[in-house]
C-alpha positions as CSV (number, residue, x, y, z in Angstrom):
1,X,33.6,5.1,-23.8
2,X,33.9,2.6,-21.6
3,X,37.3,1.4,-19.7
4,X,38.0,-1.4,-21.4
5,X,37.9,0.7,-24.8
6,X,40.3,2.8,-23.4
7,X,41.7,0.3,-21.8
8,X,42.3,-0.9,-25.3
9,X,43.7,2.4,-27.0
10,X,46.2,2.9,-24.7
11,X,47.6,-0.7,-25.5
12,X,47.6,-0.1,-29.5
13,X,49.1,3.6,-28.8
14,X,51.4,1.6,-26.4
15,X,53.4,-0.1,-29.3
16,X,56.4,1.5,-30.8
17,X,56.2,-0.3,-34.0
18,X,52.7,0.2,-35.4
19,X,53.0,3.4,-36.7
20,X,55.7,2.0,-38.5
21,X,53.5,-0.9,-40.0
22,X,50.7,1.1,-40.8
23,X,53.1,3.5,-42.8
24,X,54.8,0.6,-44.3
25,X,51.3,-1.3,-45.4
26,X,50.4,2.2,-47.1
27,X,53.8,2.1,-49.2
28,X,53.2,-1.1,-50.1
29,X,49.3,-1.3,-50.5
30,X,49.4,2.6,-51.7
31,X,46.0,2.6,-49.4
32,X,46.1,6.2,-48.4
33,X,43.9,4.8,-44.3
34,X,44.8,2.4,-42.7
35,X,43.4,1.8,-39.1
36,X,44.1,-0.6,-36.1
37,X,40.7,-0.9,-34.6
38,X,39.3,-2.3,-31.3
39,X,35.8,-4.0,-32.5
40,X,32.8,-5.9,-30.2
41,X,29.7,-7.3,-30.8
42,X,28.4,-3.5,-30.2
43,X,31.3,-0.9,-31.0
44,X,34.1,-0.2,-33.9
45,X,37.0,2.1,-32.3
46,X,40.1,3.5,-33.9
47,X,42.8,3.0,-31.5
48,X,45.4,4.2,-34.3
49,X,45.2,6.1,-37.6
50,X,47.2,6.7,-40.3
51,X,44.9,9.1,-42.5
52,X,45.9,10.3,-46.1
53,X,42.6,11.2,-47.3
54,X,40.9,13.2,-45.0
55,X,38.7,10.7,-43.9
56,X,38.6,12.6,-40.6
57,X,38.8,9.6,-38.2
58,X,41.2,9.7,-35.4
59,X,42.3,7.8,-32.1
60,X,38.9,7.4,-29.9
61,X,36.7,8.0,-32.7
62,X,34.0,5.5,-32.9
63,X,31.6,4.1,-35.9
64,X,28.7,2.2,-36.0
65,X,30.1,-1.5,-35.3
66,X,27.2,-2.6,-38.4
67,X,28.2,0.0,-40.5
68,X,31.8,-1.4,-40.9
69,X,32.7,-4.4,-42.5
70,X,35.1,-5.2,-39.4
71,X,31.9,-6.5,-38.0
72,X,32.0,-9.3,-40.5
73,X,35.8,-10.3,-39.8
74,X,34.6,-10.3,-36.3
75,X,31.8,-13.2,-36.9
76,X,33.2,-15.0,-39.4
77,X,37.2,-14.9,-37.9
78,X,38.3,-14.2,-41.3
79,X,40.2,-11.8,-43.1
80,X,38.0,-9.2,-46.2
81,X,40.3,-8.4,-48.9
82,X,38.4,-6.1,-51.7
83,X,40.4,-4.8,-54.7
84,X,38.1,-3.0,-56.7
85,X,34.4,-2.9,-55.1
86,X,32.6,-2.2,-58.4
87,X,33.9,-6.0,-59.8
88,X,33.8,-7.9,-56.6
89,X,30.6,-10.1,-56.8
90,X,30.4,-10.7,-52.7
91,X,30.6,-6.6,-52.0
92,X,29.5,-4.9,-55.3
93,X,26.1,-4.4,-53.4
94,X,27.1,-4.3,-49.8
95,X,26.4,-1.0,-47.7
96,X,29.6,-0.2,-46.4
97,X,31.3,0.5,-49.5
98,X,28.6,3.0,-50.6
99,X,28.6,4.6,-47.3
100,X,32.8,4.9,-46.7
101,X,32.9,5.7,-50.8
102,X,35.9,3.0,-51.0
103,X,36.9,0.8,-54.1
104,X,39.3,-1.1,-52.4
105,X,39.7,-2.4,-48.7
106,X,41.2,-4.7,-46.3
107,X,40.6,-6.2,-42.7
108,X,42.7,-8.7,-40.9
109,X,41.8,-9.9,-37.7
110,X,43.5,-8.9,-34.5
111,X,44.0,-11.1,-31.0
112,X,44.5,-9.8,-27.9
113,X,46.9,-11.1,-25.2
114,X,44.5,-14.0,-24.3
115,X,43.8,-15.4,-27.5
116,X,40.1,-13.6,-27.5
117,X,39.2,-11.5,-30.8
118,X,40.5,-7.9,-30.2
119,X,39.8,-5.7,-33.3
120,X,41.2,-5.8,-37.0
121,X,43.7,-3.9,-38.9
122,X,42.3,-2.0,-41.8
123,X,42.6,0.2,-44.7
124,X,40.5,1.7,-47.7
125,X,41.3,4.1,-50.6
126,X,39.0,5.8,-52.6
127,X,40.2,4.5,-55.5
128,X,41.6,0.7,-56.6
129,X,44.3,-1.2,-55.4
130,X,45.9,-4.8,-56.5
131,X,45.7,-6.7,-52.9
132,X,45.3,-10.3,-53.8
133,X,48.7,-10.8,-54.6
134,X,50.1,-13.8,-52.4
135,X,53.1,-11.8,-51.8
136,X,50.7,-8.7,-49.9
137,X,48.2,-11.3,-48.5
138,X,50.7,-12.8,-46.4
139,X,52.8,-9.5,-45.5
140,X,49.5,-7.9,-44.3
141,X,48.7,-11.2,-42.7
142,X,51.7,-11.3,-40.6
143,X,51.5,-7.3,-39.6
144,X,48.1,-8.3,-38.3
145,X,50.1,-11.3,-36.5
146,X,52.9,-9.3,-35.7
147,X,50.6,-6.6,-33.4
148,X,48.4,-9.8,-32.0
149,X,52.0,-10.9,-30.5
150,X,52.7,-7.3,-29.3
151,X,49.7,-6.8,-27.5
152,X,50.7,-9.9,-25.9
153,X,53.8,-9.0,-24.5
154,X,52.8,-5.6,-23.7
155,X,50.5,-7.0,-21.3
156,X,53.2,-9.6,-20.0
157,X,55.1,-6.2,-19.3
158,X,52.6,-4.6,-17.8
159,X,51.8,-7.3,-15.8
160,X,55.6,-7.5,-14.6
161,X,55.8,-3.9,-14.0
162,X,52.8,-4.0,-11.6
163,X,53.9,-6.8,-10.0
164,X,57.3,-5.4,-9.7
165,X,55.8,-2.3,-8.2
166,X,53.4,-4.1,-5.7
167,X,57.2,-6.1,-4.8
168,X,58.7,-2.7,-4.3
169,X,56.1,-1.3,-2.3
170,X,55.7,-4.3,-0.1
171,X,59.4,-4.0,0.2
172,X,59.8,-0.6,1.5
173,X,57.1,-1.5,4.4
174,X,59.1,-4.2,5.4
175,X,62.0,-2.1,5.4
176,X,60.2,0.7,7.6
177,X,58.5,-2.3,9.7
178,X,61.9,-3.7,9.9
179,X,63.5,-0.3,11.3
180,X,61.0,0.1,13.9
181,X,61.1,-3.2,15.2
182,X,64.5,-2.9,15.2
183,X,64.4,0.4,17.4
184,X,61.6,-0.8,19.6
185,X,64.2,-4.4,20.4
186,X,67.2,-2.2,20.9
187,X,65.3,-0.2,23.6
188,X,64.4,-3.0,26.2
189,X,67.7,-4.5,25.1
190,X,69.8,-1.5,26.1
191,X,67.7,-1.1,29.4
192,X,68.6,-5.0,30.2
193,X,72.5,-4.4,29.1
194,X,72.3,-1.3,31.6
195,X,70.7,-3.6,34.4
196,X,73.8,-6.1,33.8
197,X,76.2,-3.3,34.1
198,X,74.7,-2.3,37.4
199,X,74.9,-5.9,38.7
200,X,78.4,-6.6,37.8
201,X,79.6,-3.3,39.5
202,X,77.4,-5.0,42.8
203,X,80.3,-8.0,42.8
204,X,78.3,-10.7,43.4
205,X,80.5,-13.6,42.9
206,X,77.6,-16.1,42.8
207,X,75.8,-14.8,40.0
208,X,79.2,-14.1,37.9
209,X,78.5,-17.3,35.7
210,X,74.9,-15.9,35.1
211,X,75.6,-12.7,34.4
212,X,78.4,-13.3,32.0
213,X,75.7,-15.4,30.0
214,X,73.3,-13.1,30.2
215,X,75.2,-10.5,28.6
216,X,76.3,-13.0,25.9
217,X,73.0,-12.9,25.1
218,X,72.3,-9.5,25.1
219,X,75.3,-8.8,22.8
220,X,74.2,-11.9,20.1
221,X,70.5,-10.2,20.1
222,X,72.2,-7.2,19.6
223,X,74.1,-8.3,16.7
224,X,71.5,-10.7,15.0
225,X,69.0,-7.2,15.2
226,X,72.4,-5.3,13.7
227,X,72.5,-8.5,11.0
228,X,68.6,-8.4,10.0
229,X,68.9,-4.1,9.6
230,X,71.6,-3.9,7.7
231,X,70.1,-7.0,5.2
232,X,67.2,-5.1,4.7
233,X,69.1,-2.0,3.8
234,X,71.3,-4.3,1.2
235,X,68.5,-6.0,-0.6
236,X,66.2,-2.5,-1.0
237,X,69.3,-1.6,-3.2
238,X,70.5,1.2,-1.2
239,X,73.8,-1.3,0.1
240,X,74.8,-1.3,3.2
241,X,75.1,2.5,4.9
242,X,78.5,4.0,5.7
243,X,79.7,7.2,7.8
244,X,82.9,7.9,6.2
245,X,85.2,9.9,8.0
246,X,89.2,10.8,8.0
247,X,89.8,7.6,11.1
248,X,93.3,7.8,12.5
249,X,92.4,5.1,14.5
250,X,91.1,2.2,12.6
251,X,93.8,-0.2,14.4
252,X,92.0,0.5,17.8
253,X,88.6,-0.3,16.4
254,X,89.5,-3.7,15.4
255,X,91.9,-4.5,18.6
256,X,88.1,-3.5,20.5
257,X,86.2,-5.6,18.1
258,X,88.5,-8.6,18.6
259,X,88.7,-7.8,22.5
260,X,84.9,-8.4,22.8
261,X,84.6,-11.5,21.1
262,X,87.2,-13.1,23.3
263,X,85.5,-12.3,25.9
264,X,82.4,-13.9,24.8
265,X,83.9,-16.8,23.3
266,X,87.5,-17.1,25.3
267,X,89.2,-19.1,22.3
268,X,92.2,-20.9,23.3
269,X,94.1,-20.0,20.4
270,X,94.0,-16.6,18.9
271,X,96.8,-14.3,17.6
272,X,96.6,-11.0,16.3
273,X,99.2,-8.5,13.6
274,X,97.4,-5.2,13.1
275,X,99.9,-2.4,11.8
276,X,97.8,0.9,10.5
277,X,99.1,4.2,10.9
278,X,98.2,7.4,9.4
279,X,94.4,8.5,8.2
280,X,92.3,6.5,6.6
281,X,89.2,7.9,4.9
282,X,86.6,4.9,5.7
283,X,83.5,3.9,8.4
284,X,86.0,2.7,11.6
285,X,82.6,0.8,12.7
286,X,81.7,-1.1,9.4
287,X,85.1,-2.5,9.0
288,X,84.6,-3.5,13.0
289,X,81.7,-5.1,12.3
290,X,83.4,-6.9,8.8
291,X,86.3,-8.0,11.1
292,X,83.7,-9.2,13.9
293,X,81.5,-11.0,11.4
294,X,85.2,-13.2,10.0
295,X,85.7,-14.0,13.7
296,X,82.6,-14.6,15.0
297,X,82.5,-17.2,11.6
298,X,86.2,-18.8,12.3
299,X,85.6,-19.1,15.8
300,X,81.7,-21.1,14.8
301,X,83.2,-23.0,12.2
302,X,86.8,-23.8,12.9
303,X,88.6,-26.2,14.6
304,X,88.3,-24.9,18.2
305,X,91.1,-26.7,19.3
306,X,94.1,-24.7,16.6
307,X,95.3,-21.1,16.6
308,X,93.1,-18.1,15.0
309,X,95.0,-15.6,13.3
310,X,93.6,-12.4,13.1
311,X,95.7,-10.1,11.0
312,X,95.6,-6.0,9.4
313,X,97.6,-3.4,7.8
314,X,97.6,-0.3,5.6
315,X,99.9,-0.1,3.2
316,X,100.5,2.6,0.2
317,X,96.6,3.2,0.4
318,X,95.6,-0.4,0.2
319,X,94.0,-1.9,3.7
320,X,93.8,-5.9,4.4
321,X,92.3,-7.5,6.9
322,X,92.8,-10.9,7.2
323,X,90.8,-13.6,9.5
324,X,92.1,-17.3,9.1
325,X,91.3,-20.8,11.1
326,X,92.1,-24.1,10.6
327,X,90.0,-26.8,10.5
328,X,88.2,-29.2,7.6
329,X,88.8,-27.5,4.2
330,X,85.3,-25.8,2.4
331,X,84.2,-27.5,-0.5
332,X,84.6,-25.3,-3.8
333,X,80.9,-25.8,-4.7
334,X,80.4,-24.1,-0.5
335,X,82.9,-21.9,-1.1
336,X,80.6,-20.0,-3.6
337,X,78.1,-19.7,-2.0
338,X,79.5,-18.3,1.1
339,X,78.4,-14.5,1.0
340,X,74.7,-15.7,0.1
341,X,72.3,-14.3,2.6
342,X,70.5,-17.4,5.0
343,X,72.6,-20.1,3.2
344,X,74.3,-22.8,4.6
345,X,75.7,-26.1,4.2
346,X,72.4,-28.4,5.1
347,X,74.6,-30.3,7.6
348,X,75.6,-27.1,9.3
349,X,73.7,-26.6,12.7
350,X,70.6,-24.6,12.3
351,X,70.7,-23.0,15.4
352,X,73.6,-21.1,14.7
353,X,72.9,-17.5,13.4
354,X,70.7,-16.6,10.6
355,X,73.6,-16.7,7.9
356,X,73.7,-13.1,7.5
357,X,77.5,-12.7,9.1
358,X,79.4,-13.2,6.0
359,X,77.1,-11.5,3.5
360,X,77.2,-8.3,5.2
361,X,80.7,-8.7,5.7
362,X,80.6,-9.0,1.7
363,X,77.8,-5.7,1.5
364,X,80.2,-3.6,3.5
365,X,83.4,-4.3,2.0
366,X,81.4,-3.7,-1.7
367,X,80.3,-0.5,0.0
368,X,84.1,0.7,0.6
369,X,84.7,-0.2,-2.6
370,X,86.3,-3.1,-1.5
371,X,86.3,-7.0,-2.0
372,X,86.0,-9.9,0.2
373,X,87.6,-13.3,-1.1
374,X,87.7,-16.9,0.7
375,X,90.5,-19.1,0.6
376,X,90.4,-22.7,1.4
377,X,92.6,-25.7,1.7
378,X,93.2,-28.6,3.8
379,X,95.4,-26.2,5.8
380,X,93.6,-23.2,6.3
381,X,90.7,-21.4,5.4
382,X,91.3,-17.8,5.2
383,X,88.7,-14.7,4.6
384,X,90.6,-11.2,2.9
385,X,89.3,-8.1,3.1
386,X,90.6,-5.3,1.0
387,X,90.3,-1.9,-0.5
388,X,92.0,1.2,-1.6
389,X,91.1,4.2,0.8
């Protein structure tokens, strides 16, 4: 058998319904076979049976292609509808009757996914059946349709699950590229941050300027290899990773977070109102990193010239944090698409980031089954973290 036979069977036996339409064309035909058959120029297979009279044919089984009178729908592309063989002027004579001992019979021709021929479905009984009626011409006309259109969207679907699995593969090889590239940057980068340390500590006043750029840099690879990890992780589906633990202090984790960036960035304006006491039961560095990601965007994008008010607190189990800037107000239609991954306004400076800052802010406030929300007006625009932990 070859594989596109088989290929062929599977696809019939693939399709919920047509045990159901063969068993319904037998109650309403009261033909005790009926077949759906994959026919060529050289082969008749049954790909699916429905067998009341022992006929002794099942899925796989082949007969001679010139035996059958399938072979005939096949050339001529046109249905064979036989009610009693013994008063039918075009059959009364022909070989197949005598050979299958059938009085009455039908065959309806079959497409495949492509439009090409693909096989017939058929049934026979030993004895006569009334099948000219236009009432059962048509119904067995559009079962035969019905499984043409079937075999076309199970190959669609087929199609779409290979391609979906080739995506998913290809996807988890990025992801495991993406994690060693990641560790192979973060090792040069570390043994350059080290370097910088052991420089500073040499107090060389000269090269101050230098290396306080330098290690600007060193930090914004650090976070843009941080940004691109952490995407990958979100879009394989398995969201953004957390260690949660029982944090007691959460408030110095942010007052760090904010101290770095002001050292990078020195804004002129910048106030901050954390107040969390007690445990909370979150990931201390995720909710640095949200809190860095809102600053790092209010100190880009706002007005560098007015106040940046950086605010947190835990109250009766629910935690806020709160970044807000001043500056132009977001248009609504920007303002919704804020927490999409690469996206920004086309009159936005490409050189700035990759866009990842504020949909990973998004990913790990999802991931603490949390919310992040942005607020904008000609007053302020705000970003607002919060969860119950």
């Amino acid at each position: 058998m070859t594989l596109s036979i088989q290929s062929a069977i599977r696809s019939v036996q693939s399709l919920d319904a047509v045990p159901t339409i063969m068993q319904m064309i037998a109650e309403a035909t009261g033909l005790r076979f009926v077949c759906v058959a994959k026919v060529t120029a050289s082969s008749w297979t049954a790909c699916a049976v429905l067998d009341k009279v022992n006929f002794n044919l099942h899925p796989g089984d082949e007969l001679e292609v010139q035996t059958t009178l399938c072979d005939e729908v096949r050339s001529l592309n046109q249905p064979i509808v036989i009610e009693n063989v013994n008063q039918d002027k075009t059959f009364c004579k022909h070989h197949t009757p005598k050979t299958y001992g059938f009085k009455s019979y039908f065959s309806f021709p079959i497409y495949g996914p492509d439009g090409e021929f693909f096989g017939t479905l058929c049934g026979l009984d030993p004895m006569p059946a009334e099948l000219k009626t236009p009432e059962l011409y048509n119904t067995l006309s559009l079962f035969a349709e019905l499984i043409s259109r079937q075999l076309k969207t199970e190959k669609r679907l087929s199609e779409a699950e290979a391609a979906l699995q080739d995506e998913q593969d290809m996807a988890k090889l990025r992801e495991q590229y993406i994690g060693v590239l990641g560790h192979d940057l973060r090792t040069p980068l570390s043994s350059i941050s080290m370097g910088l340390d052991v420089l500073s500590d040499m107090q060389l006043p000269k090269a101050d300027p230098i290396l306080i750029r330098m290690n600007r840099s060193v930090q914004r690879i650090s976070r843009l290899i941080t940004d691109v990890m952490d995407f990958t992780h979100s879009k394989m589906g398995s969201g953004i990773p957390l260690n949660l633990i029982e944090s007691d202090d959460l408030a110095s984790v942010l007052h760090h977070s904010i101290a770095e960036l002001v050292n990078l960035y020195q804004p002129p304006f910048l106030t901050t109102d954390i107040d969390i006491q007690g445990t909370i039961k979150c990931d201390p560095a995720r909710i640095g990193q949200l809190l860095s990601n809102l600053l790092i965007n209010a100190l880009v994008h706002g007005d560098t010239q007015k106040p940046i008010a950086v605010s947190a607190n835990y109250f009766n189990g629910q935690l806020t944090v709160k970044v807000a800037n001043e500056g132009k107000a977001i248009a609504a239609a920007t303002l919704s698409r804020l927490f999409e991954p690469f996206w920004r306004e086309p009159s936005k400076n490409p050189k700035k980031g990759l866009g990842l800052g504020l949909f990973i802010a998004s990913e790990i406030a999802k991931a603490h089954n949390g919310k992040l929300e942005a607020h904008s007006d000609a007053n302020s625009t705000s970003f607002t973290f919060s969860a119950t932990l």
